[in-house]
C-alpha positions in Angstrom: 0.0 0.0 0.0 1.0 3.3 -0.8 0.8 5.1 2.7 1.3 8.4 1.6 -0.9 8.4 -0.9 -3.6 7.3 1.4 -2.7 9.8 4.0 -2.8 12.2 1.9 -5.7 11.2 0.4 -7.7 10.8 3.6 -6.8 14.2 4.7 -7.5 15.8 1.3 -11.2 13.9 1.5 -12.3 14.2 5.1 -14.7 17.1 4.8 -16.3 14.7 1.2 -16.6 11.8 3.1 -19.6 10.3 5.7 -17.3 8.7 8.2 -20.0 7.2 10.0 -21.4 5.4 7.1 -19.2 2.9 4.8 -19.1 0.0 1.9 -17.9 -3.3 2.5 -17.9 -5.3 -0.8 -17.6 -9.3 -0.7 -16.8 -10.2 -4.4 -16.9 -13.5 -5.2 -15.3 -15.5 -8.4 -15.1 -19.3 -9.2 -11.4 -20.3 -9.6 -10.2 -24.0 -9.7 -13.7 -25.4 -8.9 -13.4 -23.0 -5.6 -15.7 -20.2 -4.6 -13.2 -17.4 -3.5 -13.8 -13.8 -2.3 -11.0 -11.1 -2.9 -9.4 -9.9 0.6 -7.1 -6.9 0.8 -4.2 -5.9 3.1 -3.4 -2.2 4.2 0.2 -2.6 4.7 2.4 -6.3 5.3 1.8 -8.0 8.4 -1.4 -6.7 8.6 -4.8 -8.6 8.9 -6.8 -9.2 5.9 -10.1 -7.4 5.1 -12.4 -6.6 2.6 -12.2 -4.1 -0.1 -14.1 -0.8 1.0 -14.4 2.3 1.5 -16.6 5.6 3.1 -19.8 7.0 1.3 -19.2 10.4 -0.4 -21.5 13.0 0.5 -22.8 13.7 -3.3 -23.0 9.9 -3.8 -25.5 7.4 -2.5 -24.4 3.9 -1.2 -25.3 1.5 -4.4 -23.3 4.9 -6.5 -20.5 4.3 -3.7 -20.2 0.1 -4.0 -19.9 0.5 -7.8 -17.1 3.0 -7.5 -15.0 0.6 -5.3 -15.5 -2.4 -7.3 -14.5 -0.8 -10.2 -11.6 0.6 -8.5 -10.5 -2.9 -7.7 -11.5 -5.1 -10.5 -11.5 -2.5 -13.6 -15.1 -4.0 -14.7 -18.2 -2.5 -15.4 -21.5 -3.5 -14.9 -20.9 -6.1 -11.9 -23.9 -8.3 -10.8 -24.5 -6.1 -7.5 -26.8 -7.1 -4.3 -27.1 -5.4 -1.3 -27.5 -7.9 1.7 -27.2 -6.4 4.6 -26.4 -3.7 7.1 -23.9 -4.1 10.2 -24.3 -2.0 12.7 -22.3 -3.4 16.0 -21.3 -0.4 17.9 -17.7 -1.9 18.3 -17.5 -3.2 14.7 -14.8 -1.1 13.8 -12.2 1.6 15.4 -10.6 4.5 13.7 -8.2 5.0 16.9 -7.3 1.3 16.8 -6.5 1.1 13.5 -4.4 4.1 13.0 -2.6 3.3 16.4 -1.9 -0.1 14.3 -0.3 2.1 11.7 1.5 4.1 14.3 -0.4 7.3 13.1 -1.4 9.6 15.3 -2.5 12.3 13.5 -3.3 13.0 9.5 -2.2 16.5 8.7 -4.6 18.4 10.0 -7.1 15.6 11.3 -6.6 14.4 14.7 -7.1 10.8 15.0 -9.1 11.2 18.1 -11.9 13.4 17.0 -12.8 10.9 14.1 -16.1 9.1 14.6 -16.2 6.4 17.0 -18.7 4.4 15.7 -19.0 3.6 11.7 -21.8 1.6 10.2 -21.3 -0.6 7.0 -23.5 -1.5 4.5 -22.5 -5.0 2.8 -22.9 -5.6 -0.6 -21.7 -8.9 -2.8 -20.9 -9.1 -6.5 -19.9 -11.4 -8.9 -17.5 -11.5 -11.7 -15.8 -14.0 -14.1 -12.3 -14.6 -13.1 -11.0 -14.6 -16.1 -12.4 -10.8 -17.0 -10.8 -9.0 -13.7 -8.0 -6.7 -13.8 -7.2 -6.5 -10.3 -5.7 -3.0 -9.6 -5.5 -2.8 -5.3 -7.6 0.1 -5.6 -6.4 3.8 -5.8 -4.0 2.9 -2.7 -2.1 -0.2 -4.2 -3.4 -2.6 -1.5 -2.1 -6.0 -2.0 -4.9 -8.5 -2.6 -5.6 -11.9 -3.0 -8.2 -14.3 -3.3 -9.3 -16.3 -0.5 -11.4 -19.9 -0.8 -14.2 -18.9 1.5 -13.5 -22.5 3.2 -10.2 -21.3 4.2 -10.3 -17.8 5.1 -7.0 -15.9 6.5 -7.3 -14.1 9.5 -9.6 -10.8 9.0 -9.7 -7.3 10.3 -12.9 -6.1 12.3 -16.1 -8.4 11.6 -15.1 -9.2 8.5 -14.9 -12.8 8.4 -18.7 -12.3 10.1 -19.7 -10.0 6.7 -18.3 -13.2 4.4 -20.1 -15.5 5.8 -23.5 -13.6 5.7 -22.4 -12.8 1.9 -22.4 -16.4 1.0 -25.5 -17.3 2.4 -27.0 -14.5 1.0 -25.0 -15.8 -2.5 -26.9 -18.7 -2.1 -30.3 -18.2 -1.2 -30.3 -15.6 -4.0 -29.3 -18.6 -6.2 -32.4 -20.2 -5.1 -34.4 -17.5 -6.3 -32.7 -16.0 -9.6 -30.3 -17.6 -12.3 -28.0 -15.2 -11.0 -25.0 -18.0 -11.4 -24.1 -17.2 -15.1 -22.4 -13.8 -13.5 -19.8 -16.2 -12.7 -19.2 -17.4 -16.1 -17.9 -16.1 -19.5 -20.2 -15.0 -21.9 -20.7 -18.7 -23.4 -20.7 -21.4 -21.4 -22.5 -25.3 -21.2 -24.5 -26.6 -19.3 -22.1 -28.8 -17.1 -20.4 -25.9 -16.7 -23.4 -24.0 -15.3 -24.4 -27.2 -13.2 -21.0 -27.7 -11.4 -21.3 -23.6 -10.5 -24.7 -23.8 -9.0 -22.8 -27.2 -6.9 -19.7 -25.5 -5.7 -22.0 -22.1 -4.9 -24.3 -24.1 -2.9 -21.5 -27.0 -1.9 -23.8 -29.6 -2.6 -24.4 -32.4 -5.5 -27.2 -31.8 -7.2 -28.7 -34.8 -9.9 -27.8 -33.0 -13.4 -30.5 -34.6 -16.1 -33.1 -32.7 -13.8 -30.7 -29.2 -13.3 -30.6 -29.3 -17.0 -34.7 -29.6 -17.5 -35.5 -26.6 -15.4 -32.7 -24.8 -16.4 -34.1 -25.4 -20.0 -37.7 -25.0 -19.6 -37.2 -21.2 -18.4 -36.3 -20.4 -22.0 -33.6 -17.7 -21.1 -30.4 -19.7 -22.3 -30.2 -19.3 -25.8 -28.2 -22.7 -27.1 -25.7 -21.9 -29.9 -24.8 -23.6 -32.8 -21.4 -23.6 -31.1 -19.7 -26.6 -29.4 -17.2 -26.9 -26.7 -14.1 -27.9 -28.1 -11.2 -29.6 -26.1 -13.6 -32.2 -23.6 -12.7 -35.6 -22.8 -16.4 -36.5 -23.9 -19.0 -35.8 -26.0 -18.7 -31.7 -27.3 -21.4 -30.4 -25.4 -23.3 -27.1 -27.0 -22.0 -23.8 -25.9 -25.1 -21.1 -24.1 -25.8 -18.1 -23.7 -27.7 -15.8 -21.1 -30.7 -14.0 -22.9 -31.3 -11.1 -20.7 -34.0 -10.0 -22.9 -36.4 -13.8 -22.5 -35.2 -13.1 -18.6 -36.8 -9.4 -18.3 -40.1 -10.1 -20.2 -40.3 -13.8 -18.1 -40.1 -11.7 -14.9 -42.8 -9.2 -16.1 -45.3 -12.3 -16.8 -43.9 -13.7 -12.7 -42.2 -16.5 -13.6 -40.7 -17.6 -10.6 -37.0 -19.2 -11.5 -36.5 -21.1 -8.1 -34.2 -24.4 -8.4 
């Protein structure tokens, strides 16, 4: 991380920011048959945590998720959910985590007149692995991705956000075809059945996946074939966001 940059930053933005009121973004990608979720780190030795950051005043909090996911993955147009608010009083500390970083004061800002309570508003996306262009954000955090099975040690509640996030992953999954975020543009259907398995880390009996998946009528099968499989070539898909908008508008329900 670069610390200047983020002190000076910090001090620059103060007076822009809502310091009682921040994002904390879980993003999730598939990556060897693995649902993962990018963690950060402020400087080495340091705890992990999540990639966030404090609501502007002109901006409002779904404006303020997009802008750090973007700043972190360099892609647009993320599938974005709000799931949840946190709201411990002792969630977080300004005063311990700038004594951590042996800061006492920021320019002009003392340290102890910052808020001492800050409330976060968790949001999850999802993104194809293979699309990101991880950046560290505008402060050049180190990141990495971490199998939510085997999580690192976190900063604040943060292991507590992840695993709210995935259970709000999956019953989201129960609900809308949301899974294909996960995926390139084409993709087969084993492909799309071993997702919705490793999202919802269970085995689920594929002929019948494949039916309902089918009989929604919102994967348009191409003419293309998956090249390079031990087996049979299976036909390559595609999401039809158009089939899915006017199938929600009649209230077809897409539960598995």
């Amino acid at each position: 991380m670069d610390l200047n940059k983020f002190l000076n930053t910090f001090e620059g933005d103060v007076e822009e920011m809502e310091l009682n009121l921040s994002i904390d973004c879980v993003i999730f990608t598939i990556q060897e048959n693995h649902l993962k979720v990018l963690v950060t780190n402020l400087f080495e030795g340091a705890d992990w945590m999540l990639p966030g950051g404090f609501v502007l005043n002109s901006e409002n909090t779904e404006h303020a998720a997009t802008r750090i996911l973007h700043q972190r993955t360099g892609v647009e147009h993320l599938y974005l959910e709000q799931f949840k608010i946190f709201s411990d009083p002792n969630r977080f500390s300004f005063k311990a985590l700038f004594e951590e970083m042996d800061i006492k004061k920021i320019g002009t800002v003392d340290v102890n007149m910052l808020p001492m309570r800050v409330i976060s508003i968790g949001y999850f996306a999802l993104v194809d692995f293979k699309s990101l262009n991880l950046t560290g954000g505008e402060f050049d955090e180190d990141t990495a991705w971490a199998d939510i099975k085997h999580l690192p040690k976190l900063k604040f509640d943060h292991a507590k956000i992840i695993g709210d996030a995935v259970e709000a992953l999956r019953t989201e999954l129960y609900l809308k075809p949301i899974a294909y975020n996960l995926l390139p543009e084409k993709f087969t259907m084993p492909e799309l059945h071993k997702l919705y398995e490793i999202i919802l880390d269970k085995p689920i009996e594929r002929s019948s996946f494949q039916k309902k998946m089918l009989k929604w009528d919102i994967y348009e099968r191409l003419k293309e074939r998956r090249e390079g499989v031990a087996h049979k070539r299976p036909f390559l898909y595609r999401f039809d966001s158009k089939k899915y908008n006017e199938a929600l508008n009649q209230g077809i329900r897409f539960g598995i």
